[in-house]
OpenMM code with the backbone's topology and positions (N, CA, C; nanometers):
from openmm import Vec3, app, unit

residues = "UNK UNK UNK UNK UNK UNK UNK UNK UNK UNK UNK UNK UNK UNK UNK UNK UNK UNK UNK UNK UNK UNK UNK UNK UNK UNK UNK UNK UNK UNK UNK UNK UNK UNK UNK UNK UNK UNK UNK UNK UNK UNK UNK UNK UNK UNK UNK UNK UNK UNK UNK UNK UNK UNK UNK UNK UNK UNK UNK UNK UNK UNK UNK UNK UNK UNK UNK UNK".split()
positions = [
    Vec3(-3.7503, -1.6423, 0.6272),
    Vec3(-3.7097, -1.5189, 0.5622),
    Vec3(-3.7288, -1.5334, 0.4124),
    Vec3(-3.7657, -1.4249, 0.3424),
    Vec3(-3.7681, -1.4131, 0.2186),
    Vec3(-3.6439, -1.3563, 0.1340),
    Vec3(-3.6068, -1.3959, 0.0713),
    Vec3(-3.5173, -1.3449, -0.0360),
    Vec3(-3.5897, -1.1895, -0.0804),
    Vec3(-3.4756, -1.0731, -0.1232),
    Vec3(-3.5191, -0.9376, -0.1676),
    Vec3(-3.5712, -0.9761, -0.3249),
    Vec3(-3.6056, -0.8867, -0.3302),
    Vec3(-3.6932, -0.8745, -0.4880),
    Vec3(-3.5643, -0.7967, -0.5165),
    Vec3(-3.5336, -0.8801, -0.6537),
    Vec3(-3.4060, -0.7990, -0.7541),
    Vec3(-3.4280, -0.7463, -0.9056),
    Vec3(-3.4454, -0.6162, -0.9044),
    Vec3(-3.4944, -0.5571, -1.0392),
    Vec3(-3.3847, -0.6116, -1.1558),
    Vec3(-3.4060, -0.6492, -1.2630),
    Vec3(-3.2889, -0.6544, -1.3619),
    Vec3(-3.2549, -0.6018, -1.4873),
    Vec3(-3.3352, -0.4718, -1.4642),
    Vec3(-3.3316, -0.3450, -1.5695),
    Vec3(-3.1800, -0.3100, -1.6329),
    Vec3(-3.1824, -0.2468, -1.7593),
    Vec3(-3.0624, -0.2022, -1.7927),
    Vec3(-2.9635, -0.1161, -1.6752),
    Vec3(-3.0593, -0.0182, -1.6164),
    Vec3(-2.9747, 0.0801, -1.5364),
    Vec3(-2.8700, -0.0780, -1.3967),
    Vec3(-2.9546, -0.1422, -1.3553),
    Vec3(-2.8715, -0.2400, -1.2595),
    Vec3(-2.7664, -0.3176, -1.3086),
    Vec3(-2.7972, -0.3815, -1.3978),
    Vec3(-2.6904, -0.4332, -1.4943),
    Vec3(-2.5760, -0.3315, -1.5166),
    Vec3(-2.5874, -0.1888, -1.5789),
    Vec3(-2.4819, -0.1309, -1.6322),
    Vec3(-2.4024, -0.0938, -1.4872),
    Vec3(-2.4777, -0.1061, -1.3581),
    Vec3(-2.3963, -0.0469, -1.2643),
    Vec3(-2.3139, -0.1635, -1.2112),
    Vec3(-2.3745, -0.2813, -1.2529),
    Vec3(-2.2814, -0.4274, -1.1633),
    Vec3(-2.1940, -0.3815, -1.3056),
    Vec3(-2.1409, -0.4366, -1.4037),
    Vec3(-2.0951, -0.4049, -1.4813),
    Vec3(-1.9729, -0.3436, -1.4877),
    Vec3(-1.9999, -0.1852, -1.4422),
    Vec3(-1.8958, -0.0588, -1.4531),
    Vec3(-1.8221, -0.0726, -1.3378),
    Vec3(-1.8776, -0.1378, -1.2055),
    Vec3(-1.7667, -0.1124, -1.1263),
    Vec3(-1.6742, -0.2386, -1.1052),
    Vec3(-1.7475, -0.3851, -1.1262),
    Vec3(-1.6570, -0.4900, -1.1820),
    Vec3(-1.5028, -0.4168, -1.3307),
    Vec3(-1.5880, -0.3250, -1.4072),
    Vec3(-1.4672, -0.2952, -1.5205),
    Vec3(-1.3923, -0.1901, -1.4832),
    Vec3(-1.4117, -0.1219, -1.3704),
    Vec3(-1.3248, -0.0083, -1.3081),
    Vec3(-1.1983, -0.0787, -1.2262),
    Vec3(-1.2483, -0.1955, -1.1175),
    Vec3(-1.1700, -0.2623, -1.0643),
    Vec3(-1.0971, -0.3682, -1.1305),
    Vec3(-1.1088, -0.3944, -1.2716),
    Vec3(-1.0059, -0.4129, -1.3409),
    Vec3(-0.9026, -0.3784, -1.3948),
    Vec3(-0.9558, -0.2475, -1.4144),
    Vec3(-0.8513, -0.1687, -1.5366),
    Vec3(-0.7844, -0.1292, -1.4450),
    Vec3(-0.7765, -0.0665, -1.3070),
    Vec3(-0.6769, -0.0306, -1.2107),
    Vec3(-0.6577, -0.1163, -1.0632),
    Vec3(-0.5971, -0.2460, -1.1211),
    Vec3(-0.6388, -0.3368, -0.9496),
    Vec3(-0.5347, -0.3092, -0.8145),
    Vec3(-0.4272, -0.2326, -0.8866),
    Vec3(-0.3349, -0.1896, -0.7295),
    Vec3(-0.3683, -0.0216, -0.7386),
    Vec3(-0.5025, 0.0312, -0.7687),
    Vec3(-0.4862, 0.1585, -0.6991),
    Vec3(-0.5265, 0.1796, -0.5426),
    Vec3(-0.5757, 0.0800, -0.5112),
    Vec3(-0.5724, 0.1148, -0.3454),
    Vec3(-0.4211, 0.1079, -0.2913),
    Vec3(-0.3375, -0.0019, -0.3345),
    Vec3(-0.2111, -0.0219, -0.3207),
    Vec3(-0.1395, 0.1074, -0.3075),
    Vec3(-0.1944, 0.2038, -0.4413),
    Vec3(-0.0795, 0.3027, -0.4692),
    Vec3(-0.1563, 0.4063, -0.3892),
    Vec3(-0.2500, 0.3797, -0.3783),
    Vec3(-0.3084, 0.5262, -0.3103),
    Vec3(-0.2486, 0.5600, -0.1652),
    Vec3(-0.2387, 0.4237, -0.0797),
    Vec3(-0.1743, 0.3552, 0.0688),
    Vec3(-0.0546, 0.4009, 0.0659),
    Vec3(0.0490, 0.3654, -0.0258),
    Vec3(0.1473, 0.3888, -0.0363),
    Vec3(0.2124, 0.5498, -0.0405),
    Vec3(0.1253, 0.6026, -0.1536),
    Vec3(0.1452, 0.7436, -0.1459),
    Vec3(0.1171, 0.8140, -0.0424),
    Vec3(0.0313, 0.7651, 0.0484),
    Vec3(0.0217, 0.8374, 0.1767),
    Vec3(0.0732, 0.7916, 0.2689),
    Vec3(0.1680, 0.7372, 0.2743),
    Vec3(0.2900, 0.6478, 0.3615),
    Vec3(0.3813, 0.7056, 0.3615),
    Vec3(0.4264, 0.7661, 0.2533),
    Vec3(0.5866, 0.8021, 0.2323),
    Vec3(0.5138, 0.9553, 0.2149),
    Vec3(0.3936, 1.0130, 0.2560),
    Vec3(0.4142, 1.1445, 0.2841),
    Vec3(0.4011, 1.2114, 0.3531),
    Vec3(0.4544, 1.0673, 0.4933),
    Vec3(0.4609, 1.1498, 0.6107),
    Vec3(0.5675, 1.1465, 0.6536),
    Vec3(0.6072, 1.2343, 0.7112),
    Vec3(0.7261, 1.2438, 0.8172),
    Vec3(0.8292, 1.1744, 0.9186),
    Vec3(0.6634, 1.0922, 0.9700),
    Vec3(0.7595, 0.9854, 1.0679),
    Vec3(0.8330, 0.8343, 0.9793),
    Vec3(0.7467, 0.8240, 0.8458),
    Vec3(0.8273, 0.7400, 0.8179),
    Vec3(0.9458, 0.7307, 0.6994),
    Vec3(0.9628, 0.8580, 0.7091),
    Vec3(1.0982, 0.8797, 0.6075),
    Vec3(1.1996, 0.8764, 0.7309),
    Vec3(1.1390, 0.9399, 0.8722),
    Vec3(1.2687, 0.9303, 0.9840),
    Vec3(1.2731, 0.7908, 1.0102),
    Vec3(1.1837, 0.7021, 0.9790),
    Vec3(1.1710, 0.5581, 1.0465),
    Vec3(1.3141, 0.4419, 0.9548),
    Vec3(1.2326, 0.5071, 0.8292),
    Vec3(1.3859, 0.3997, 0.7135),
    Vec3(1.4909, 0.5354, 0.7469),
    Vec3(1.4818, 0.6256, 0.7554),
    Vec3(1.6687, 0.6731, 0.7826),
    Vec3(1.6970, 0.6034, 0.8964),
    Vec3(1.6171, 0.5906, 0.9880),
    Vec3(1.6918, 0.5319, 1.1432),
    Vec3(1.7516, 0.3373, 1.0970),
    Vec3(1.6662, 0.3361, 1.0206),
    Vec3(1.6956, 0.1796, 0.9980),
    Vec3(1.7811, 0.1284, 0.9093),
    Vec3(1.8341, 0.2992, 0.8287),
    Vec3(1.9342, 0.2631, 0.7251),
    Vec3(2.0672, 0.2973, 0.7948),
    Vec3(2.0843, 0.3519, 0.9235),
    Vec3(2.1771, 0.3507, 0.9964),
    Vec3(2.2480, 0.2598, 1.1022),
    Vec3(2.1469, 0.1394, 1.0709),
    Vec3(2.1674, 0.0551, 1.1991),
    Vec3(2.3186, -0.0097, 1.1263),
    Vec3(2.3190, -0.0970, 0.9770),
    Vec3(2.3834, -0.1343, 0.9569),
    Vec3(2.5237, -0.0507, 0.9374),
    Vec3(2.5018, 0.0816, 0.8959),
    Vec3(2.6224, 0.1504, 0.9157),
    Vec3(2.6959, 0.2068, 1.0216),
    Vec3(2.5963, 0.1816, 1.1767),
    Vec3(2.7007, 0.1624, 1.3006),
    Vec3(2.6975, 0.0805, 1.3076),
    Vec3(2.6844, -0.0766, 1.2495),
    Vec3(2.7597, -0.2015, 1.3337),
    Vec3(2.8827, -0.1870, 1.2228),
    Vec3(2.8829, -0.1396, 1.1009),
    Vec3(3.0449, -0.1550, 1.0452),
    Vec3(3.0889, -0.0681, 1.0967),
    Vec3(3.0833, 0.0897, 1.1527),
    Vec3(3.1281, 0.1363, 1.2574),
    Vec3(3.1992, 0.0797, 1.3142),
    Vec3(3.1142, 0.0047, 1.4399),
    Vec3(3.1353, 0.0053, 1.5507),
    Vec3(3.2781, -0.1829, 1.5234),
    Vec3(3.2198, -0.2333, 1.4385),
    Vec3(3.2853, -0.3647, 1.3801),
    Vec3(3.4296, -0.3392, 1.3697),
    Vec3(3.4638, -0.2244, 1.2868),
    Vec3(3.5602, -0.1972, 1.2042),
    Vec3(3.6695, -0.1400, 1.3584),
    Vec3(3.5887, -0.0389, 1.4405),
    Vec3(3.6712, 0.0084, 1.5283),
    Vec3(3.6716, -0.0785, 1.6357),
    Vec3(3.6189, -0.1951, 1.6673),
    Vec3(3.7091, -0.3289, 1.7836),
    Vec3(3.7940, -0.4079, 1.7096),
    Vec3(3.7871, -0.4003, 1.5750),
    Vec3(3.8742, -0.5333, 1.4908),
    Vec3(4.0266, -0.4503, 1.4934),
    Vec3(4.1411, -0.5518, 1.5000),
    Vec3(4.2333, -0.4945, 1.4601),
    Vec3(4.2893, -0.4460, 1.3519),
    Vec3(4.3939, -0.4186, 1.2907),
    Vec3(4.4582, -0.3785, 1.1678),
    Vec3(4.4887, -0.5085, 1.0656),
] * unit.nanometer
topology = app.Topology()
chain = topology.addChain("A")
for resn in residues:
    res = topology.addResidue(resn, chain)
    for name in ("N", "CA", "C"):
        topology.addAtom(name, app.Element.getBySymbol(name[0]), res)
């Protein structure tokens, strides 16, 4: 097999370049992008309410077998 022929004109250079300096200047926007479309759905705002209730029926449920 042969290796590709690699042009090394200004235009190739400025494009390795710009997107190496794009993925610097913002390195958790995939992070935030994921995220923002996480919490804007539905099932998982019901998912952490269900899970923020677990601990408040075991003190519930704790508080009403323990005695006085």
């Amino acid at each position: 097999m042969s290796l590709p022929d690699v042009s090394s004109g200004p235009d190739v250079e400025r494009a390795g370049t710009g997107r190496a300096a794009a993925t610097r200047r913002r390195p958790f926007a995939l992070l935030g992008s994921e995220l923002g479309l996480l919490f804007r759905r539905r099932r998982t705002w019901a998912m952490l309410g269900a899970l923020a209730l677990v601990p408040i029926l075991i003190a519930i449920a704790v508080r009403a077998t323990t005695g006085p």
